[in-house]
ROSE-4610 file (N, C-alpha, C; in Angstrom, 1 decimal, always signed):
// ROSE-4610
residu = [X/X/X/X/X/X/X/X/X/X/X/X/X/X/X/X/X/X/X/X/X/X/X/X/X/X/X/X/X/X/X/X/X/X/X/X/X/X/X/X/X/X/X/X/X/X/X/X/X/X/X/X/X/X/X/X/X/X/X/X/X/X/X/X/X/X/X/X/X/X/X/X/X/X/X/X/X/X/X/X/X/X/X/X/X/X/X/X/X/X/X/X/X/X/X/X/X/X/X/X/X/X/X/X/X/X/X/X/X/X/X/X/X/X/X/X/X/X/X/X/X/X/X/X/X/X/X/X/X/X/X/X/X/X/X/X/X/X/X/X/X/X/X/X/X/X/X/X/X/X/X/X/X/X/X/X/X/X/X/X/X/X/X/X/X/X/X/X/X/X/X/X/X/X/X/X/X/X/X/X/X/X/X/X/X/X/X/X/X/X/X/X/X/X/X/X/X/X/X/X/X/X/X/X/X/X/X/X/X/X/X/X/X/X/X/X/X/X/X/X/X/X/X/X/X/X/X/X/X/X/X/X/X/X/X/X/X/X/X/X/X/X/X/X/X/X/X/X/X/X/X/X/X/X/X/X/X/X/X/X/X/X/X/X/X/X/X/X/X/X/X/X/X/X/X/X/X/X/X/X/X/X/X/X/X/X/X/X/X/X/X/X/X/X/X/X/X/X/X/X/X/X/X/X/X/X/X/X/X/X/X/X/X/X/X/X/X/X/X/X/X/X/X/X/X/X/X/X/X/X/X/X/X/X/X/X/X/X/X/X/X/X/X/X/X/X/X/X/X/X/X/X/X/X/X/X/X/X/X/X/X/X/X/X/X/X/X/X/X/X/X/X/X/X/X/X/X/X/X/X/X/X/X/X/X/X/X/X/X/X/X/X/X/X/X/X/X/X/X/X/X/X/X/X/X/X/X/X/X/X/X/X/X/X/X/X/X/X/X/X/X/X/X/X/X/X/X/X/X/X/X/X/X/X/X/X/X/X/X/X/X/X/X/X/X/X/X/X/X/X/X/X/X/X/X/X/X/X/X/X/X/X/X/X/X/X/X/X/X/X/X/X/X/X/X/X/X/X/X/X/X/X/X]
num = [1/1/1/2/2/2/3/3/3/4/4/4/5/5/5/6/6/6/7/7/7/8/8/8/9/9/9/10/10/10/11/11/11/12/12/12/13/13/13/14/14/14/15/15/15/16/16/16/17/17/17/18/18/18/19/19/19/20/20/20/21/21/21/22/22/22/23/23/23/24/24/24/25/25/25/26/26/26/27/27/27/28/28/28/29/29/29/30/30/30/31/31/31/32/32/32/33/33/33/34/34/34/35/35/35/36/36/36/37/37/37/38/38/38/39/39/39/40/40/40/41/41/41/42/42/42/43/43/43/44/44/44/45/45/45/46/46/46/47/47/47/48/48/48/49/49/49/50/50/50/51/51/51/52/52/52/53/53/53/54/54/54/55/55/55/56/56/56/57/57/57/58/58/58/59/59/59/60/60/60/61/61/61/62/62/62/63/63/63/64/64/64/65/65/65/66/66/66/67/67/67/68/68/68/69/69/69/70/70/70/71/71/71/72/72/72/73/73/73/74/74/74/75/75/75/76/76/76/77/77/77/78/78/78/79/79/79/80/80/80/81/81/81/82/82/82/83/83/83/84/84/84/85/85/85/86/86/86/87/87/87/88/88/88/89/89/89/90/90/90/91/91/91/92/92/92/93/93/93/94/94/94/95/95/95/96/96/96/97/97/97/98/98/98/99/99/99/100/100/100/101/101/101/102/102/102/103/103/103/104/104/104/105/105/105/106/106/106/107/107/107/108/108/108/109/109/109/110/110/110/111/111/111/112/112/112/113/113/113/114/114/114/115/115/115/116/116/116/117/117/117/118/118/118/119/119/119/120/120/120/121/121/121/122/122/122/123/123/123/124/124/124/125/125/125/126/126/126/127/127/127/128/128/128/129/129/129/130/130/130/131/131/131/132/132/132/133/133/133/134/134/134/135/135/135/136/136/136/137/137/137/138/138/138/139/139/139/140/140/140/141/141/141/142/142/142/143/143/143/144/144/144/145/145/145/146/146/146/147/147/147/148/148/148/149/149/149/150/150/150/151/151/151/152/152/152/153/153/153/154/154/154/155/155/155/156/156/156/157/157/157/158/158/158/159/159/159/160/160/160/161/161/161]
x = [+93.8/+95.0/+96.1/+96.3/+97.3/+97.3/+96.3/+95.5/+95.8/+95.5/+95.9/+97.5/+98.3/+99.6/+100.4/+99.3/+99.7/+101.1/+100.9/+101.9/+103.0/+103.3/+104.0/+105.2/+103.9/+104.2/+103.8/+104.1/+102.7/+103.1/+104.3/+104.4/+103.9/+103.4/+102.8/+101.8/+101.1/+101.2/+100.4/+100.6/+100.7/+100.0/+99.1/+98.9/+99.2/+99.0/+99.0/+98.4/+97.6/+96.3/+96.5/+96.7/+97.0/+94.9/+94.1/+92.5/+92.4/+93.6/+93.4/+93.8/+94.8/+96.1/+95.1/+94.1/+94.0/+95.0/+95.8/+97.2/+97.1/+97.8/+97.9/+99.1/+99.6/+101.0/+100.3/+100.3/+100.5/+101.6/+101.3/+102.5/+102.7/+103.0/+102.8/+104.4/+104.7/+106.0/+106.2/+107.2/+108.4/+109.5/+109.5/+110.8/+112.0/+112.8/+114.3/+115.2/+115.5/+116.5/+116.4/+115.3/+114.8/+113.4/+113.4/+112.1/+111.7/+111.8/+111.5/+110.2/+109.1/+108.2/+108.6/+109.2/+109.8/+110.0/+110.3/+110.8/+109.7/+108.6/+107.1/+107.4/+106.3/+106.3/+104.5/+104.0/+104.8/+105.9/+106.8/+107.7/+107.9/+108.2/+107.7/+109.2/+109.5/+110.4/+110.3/+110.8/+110.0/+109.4/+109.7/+108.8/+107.3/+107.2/+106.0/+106.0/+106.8/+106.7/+107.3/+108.0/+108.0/+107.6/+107.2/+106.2/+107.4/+107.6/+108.1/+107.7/+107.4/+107.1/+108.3/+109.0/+110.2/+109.7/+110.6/+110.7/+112.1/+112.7/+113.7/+114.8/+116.4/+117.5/+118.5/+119.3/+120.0/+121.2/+122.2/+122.8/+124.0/+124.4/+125.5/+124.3/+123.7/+122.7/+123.2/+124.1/+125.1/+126.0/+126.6/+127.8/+127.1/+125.9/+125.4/+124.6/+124.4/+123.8/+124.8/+126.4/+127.3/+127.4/+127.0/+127.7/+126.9/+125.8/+124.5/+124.9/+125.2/+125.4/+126.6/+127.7/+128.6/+128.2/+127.1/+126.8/+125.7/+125.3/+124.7/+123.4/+123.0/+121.5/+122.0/+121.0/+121.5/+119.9/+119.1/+117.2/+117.5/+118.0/+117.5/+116.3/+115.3/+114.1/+114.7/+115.4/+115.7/+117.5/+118.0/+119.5/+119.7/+118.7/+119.3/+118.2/+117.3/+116.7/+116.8/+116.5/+117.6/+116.1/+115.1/+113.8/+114.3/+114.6/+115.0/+116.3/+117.2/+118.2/+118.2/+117.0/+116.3/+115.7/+114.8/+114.2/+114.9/+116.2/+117.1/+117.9/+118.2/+119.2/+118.6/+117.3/+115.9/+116.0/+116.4/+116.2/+117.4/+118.5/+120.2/+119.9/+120.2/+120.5/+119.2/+118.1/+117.0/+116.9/+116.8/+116.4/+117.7/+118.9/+120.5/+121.0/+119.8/+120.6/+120.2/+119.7/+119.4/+120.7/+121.7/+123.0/+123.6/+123.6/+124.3/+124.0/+122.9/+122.0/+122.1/+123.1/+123.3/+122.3/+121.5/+120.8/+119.5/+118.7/+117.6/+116.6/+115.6/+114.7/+113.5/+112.3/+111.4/+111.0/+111.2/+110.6/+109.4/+108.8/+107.5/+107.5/+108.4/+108.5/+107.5/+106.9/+106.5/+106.5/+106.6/+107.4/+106.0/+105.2/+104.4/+104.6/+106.1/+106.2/+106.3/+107.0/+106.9/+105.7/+105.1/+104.1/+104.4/+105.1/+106.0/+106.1/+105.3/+106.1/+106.9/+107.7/+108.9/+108.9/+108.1/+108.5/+109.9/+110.4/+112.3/+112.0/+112.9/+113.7/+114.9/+115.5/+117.0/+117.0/+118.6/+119.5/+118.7/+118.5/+118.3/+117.2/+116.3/+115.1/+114.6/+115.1/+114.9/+113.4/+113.2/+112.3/+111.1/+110.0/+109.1/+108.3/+107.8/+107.2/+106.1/+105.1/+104.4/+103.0/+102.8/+101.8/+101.2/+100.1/+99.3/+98.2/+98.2/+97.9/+96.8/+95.8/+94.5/+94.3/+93.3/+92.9/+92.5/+92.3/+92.2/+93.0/+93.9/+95.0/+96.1/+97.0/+97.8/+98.1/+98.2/+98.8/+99.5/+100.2/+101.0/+101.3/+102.2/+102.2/+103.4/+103.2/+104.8/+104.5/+102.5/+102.3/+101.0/+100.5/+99.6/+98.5/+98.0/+96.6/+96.4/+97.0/+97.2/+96.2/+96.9/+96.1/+94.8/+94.7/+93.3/+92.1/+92.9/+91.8/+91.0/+91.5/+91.3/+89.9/+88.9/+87.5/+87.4/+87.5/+87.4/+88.6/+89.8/+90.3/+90.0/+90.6/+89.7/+91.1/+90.5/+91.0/+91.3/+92.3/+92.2/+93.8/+94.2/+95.6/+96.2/+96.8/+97.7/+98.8/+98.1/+98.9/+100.1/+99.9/+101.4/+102.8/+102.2/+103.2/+104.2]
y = [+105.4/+105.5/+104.6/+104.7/+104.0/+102.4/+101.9/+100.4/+100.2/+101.0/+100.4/+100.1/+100.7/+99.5/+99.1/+98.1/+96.8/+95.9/+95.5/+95.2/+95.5/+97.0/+97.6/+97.4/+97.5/+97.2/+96.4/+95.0/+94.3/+93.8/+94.6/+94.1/+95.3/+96.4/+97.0/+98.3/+99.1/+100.8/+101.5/+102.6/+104.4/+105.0/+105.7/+107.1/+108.4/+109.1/+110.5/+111.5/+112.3/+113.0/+114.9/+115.7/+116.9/+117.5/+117.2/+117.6/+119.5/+119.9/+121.3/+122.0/+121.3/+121.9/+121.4/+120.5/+119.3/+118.8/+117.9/+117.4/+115.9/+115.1/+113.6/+112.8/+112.0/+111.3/+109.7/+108.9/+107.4/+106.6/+105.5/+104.4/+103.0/+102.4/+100.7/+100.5/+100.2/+99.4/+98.2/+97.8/+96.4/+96.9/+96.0/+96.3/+95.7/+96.0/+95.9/+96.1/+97.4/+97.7/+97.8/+98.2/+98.3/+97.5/+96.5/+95.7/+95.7/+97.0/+97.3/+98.2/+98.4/+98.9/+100.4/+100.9/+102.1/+102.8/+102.0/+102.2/+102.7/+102.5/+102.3/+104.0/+104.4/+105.4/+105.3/+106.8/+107.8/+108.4/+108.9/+109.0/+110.5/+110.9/+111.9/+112.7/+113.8/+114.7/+114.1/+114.3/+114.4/+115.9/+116.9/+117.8/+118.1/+117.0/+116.8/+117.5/+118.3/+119.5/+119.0/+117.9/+117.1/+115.7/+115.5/+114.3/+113.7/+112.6/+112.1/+110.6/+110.6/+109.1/+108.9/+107.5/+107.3/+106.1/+105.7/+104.3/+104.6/+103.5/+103.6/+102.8/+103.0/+103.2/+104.4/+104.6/+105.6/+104.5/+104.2/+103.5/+104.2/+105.5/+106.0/+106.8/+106.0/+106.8/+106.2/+105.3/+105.2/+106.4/+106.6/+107.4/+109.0/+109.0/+110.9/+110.2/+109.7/+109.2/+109.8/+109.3/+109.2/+111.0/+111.7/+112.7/+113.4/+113.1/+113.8/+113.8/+112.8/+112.5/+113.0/+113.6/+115.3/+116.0/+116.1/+117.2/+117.5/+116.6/+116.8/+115.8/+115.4/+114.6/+113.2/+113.5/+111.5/+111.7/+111.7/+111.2/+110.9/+109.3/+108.6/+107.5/+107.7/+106.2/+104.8/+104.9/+103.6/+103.5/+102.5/+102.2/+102.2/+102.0/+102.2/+102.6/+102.9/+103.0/+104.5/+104.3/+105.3/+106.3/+106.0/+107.5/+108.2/+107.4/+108.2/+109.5/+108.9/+109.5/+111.0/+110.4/+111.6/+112.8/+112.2/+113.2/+114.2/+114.0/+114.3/+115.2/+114.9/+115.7/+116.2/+116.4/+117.6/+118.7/+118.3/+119.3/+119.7/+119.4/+119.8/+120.9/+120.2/+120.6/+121.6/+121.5/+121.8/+120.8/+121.4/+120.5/+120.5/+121.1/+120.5/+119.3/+118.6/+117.5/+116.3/+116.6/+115.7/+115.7/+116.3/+116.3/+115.3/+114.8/+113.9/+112.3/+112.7/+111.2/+110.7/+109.4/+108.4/+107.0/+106.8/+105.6/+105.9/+105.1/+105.3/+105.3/+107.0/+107.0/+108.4/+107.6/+108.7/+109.4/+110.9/+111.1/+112.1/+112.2/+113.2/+113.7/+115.3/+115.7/+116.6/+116.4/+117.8/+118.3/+119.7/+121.0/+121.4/+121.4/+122.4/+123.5/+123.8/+125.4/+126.0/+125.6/+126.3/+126.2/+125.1/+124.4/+124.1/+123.5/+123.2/+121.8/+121.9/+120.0/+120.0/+118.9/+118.2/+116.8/+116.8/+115.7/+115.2/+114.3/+114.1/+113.1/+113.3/+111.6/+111.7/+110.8/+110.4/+110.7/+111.1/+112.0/+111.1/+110.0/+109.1/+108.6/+108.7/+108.5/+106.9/+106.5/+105.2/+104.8/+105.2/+105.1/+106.1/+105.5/+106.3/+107.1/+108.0/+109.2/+110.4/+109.8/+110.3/+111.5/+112.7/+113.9/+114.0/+114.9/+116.0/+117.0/+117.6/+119.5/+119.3/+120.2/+120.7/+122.1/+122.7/+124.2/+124.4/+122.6/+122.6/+121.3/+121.4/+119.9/+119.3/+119.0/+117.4/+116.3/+115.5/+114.3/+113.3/+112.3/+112.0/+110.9/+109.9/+108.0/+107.8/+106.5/+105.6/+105.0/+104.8/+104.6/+105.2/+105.5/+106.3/+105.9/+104.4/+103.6/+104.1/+104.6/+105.2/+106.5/+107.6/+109.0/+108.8/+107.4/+107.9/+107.3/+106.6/+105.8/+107.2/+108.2/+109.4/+109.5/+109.5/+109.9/+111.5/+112.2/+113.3/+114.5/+113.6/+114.5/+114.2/+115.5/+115.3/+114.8/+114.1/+113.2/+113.9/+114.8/+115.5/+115.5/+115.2/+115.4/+116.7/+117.2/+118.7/+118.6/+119.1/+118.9/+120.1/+120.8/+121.6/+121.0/+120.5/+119.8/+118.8]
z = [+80.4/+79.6/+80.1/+81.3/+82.0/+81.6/+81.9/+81.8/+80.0/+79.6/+77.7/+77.5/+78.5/+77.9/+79.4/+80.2/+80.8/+80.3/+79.0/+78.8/+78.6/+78.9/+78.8/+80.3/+81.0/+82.7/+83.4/+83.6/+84.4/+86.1/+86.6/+87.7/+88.8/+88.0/+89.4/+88.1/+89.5/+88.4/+89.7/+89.5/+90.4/+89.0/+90.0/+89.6/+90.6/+90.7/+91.3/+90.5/+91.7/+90.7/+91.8/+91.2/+91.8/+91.2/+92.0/+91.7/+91.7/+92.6/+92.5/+91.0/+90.4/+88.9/+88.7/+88.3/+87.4/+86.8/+87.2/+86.3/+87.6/+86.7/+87.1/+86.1/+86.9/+86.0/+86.5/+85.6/+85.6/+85.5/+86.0/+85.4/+85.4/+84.5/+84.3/+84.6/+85.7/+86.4/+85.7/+85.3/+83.8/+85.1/+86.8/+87.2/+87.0/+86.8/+86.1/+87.3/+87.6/+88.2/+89.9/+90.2/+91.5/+91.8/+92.6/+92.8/+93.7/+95.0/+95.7/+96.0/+96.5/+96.6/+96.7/+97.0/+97.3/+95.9/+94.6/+93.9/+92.6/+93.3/+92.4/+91.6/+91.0/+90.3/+90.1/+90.0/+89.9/+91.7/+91.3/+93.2/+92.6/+94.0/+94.2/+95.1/+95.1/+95.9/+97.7/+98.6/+100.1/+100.2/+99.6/+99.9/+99.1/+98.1/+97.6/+96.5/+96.3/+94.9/+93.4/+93.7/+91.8/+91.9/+90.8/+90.7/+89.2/+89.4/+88.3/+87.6/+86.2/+85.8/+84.6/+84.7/+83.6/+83.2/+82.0/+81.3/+80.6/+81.2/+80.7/+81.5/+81.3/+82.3/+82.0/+83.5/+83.3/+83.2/+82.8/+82.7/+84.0/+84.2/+85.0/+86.1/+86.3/+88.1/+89.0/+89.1/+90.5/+90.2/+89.9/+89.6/+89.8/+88.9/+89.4/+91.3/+91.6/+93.2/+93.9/+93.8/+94.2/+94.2/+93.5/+93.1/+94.0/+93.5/+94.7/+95.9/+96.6/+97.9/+98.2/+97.5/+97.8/+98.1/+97.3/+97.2/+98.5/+99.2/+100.7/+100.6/+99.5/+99.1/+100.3/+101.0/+102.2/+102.6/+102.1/+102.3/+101.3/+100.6/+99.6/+100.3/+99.6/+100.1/+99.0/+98.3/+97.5/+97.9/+97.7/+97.5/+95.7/+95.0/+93.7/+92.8/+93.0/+92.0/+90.9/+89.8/+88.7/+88.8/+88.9/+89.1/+90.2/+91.4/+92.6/+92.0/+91.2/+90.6/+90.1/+89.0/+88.2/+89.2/+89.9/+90.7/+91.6/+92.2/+93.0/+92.1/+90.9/+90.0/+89.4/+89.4/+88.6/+89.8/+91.3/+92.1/+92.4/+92.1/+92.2/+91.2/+89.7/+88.5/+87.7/+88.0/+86.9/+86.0/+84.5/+83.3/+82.8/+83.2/+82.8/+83.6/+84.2/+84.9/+83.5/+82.2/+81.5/+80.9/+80.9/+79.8/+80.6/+81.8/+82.8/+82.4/+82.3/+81.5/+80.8/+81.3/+79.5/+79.5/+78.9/+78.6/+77.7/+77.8/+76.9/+77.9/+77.8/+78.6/+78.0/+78.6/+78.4/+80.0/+80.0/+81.3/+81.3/+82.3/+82.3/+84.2/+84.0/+85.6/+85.7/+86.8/+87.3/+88.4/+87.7/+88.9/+89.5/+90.8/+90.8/+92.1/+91.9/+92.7/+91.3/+90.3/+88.9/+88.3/+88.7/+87.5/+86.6/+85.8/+84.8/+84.5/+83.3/+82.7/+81.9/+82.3/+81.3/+80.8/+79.4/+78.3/+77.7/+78.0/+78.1/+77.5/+76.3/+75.7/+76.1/+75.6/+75.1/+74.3/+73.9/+73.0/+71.1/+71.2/+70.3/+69.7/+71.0/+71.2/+71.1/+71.7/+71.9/+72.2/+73.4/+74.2/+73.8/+73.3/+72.7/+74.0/+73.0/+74.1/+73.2/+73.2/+72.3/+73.1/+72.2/+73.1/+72.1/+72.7/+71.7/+72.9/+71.7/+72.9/+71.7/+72.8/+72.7/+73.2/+72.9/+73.6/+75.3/+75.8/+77.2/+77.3/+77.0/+77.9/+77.3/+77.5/+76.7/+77.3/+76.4/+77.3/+76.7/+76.7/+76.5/+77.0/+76.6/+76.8/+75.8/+76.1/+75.6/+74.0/+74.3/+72.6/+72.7/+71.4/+71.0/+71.2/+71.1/+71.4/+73.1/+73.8/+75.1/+75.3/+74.3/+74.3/+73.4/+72.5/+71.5/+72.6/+73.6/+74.9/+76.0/+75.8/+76.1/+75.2/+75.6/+74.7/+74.4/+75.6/+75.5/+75.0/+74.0/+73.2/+72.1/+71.4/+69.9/+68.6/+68.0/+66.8/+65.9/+65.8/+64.3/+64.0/+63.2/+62.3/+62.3/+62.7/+62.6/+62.0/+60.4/+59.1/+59.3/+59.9/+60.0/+60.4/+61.8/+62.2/+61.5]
């Protein structure tokens, strides 16, 4: 899946694969803001317990960094990068550190002391972010030729929706 949108990202890509959950996050790196190795994705908490993949910018993640770092956060591994941002204000805030967020972004966190995923757009939805759920799994990408590269989900239309 990851590999079908290269051109989405062609200066790097991460995976991370949790084999015990069965759960795994990818990512095709377009660096912009941070072109530091450090800055790759999927990144991760230091205590290993959220996993996060974005596309996007935060346009004010100096300003919430700044805020963080009041608030006691000083283990940053990047000087700017806006995932480092996210991940840090997922662990301050919860899922209210997305009201803080101004830019255009898709994110995909995961919690596994909760287990818990979070599919995030922007207020606007700029940044595309497309899923679909099955009776054993979902998954989810920035474009759809992504999840149909998935053989073993099934193709069907869910006319309710």
């Amino acid at each position: 899946m990851r590999d079908q949108m290269i051109h989405r990202g062609p200066d790097a890509s991460g995976i991370w694969i949790d084999k015990e959950l069965r759960i795994g996050l990818a990512h095709r790196r377009l660096a912009i803001i941070d072109l530091s190795k450090e800055a790759r994705q999927p990144m991760c908490s230091i205590d290993q317990t959220i996993q996060v993949v974005f596309n996007g910018e935060i346009y004010n993640h100096e300003q919430i960094r700044s805020e963080l770092k009041d608030l006691g956060y000083k283990d940053w591994i990047t000087d700017h990068s806006d995932t480092e941002v996210i991940l840090k204000a997922f662990q301050e805030w919860g899922i209210n550190c997305v009201k803080k967020f101004h830019g255009m972004f898709a994110i995909a966190l995961w919690d596994s002391k909760k287990q818990d995923l979070w599919l995030i757009r922007d207020r606007i939805g700029i940044k595309p972010l497309y899923y679909a759920i099955s009776e054993k799994k979902i998954v989810f990408a920035s474009e759809i030729k992504a999840i149909l590269s998935d053989p073993s989900f099934p193709r069907k239309v869910n006319e309710e929706a």
